[in-house]
C-alpha positions in Angstrom: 16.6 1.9 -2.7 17.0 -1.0 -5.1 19.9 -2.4 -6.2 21.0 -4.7 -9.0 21.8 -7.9 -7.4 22.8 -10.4 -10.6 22.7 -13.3 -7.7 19.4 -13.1 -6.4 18.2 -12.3 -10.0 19.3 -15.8 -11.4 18.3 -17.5 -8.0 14.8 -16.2 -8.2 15.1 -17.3 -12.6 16.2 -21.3 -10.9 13.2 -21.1 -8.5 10.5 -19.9 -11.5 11.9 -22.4 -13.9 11.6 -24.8 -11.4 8.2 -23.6 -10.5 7.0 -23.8 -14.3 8.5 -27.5 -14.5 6.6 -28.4 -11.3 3.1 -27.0 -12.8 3.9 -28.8 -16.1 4.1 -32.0 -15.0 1.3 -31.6 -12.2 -1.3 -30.5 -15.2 0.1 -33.1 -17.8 -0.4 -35.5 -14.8 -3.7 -34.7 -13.1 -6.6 -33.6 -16.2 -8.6 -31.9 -13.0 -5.5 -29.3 -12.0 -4.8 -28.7 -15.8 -8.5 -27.5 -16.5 -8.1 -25.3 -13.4 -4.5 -23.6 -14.1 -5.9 -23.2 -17.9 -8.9 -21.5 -16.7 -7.0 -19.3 -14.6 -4.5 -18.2 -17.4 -8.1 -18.1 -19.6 -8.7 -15.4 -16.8 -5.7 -13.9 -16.6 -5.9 -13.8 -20.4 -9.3 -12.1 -20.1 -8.3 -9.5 -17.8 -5.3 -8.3 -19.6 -7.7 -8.4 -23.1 -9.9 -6.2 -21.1 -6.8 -4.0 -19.8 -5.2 -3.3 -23.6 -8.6 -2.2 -25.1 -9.3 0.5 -22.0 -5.9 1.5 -22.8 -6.3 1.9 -26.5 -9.5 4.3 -25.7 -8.0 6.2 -23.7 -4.6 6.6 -26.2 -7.2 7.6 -28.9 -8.8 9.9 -27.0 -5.5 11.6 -25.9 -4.6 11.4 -29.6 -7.5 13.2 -30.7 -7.6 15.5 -28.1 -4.3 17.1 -28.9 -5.0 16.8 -32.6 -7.8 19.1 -32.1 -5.9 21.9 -30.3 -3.5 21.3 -32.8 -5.9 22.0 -35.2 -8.1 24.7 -33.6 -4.5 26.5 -32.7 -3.6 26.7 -36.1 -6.9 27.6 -37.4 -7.0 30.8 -35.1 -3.6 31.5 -35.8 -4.2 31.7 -39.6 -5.5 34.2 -41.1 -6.1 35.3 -44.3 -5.6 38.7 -45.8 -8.0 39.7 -49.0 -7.4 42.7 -50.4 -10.3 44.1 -52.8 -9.1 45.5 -55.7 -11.3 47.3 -58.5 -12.3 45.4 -61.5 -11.2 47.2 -64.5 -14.5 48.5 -66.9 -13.2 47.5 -70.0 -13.2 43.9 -68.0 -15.4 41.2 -70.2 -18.7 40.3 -68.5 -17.7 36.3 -69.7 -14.4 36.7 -67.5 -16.3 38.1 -64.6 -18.7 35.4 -64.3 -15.9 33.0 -64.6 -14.2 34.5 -61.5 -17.4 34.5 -59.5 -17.6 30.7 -60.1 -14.0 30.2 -59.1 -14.7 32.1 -55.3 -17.8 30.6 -55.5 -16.2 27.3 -55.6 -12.9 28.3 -53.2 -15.8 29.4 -50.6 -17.4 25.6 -50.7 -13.9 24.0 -50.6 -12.9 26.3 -47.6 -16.0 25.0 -45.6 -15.9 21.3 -46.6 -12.5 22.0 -45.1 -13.5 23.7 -42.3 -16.5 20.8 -41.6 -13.9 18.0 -41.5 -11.3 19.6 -39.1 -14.1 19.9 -36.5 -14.8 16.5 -37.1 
């Protein structure tokens, strides 16, 4: 089990500032062990690049892998309840057509909807 030990925390803070202070002046002092430490954070640098754009695919692929059982829940949970009723006869032919074109036009909309949720 760890515990919190506040003395051994700033002991081990002493040593790595004294450790970084060390490495500092070795590299402004010797141009051979600079290149190599700044090739190895280079690396390091690299690796953890390499690290955050895995992770980033994989979050986007969790993301849209629950939106699309969000989306595919909802869409078989809703439904939609049309009730046919009877067109009166004394009903002017102009005002039929004119409701054809508007279900005609709700039907496209639905499935342009439809095509970009499965998307």
């Amino acid at each position: 089990m760890n515990t919190f030990d506040l003395g051994k925390l700033l002991q081990r803070g002493y040593y790595v500032t004294l450790g970084l202070t060390s490495t500092l002046l070795e590299m402004a002092q010797d141009p051979t062990k600079r290149d190599d430490r700044l090739r190895d954070l280079d690396r390091f640098a690299d690796e953890l690049v390499a690290k955050g754009v895995s992770t980033e695919a994989e979050a986007r692929s969790y993301v849209d892998q629950v939106i699309a059982k969000g989306v595919s829940k909802d869409a078989a949970d809703t439904t939609v309840a049309a009730v046919a009723t009877p067109v009166p006869e004394d009903t002017p032919e102009q005002e039929l057509q004119e409701l054809t074109t508007q279900i005609a036009k709700l039907r496209a909309e639905l499935e342009e909807l439809r095509a970009a949720n499965k998307k």
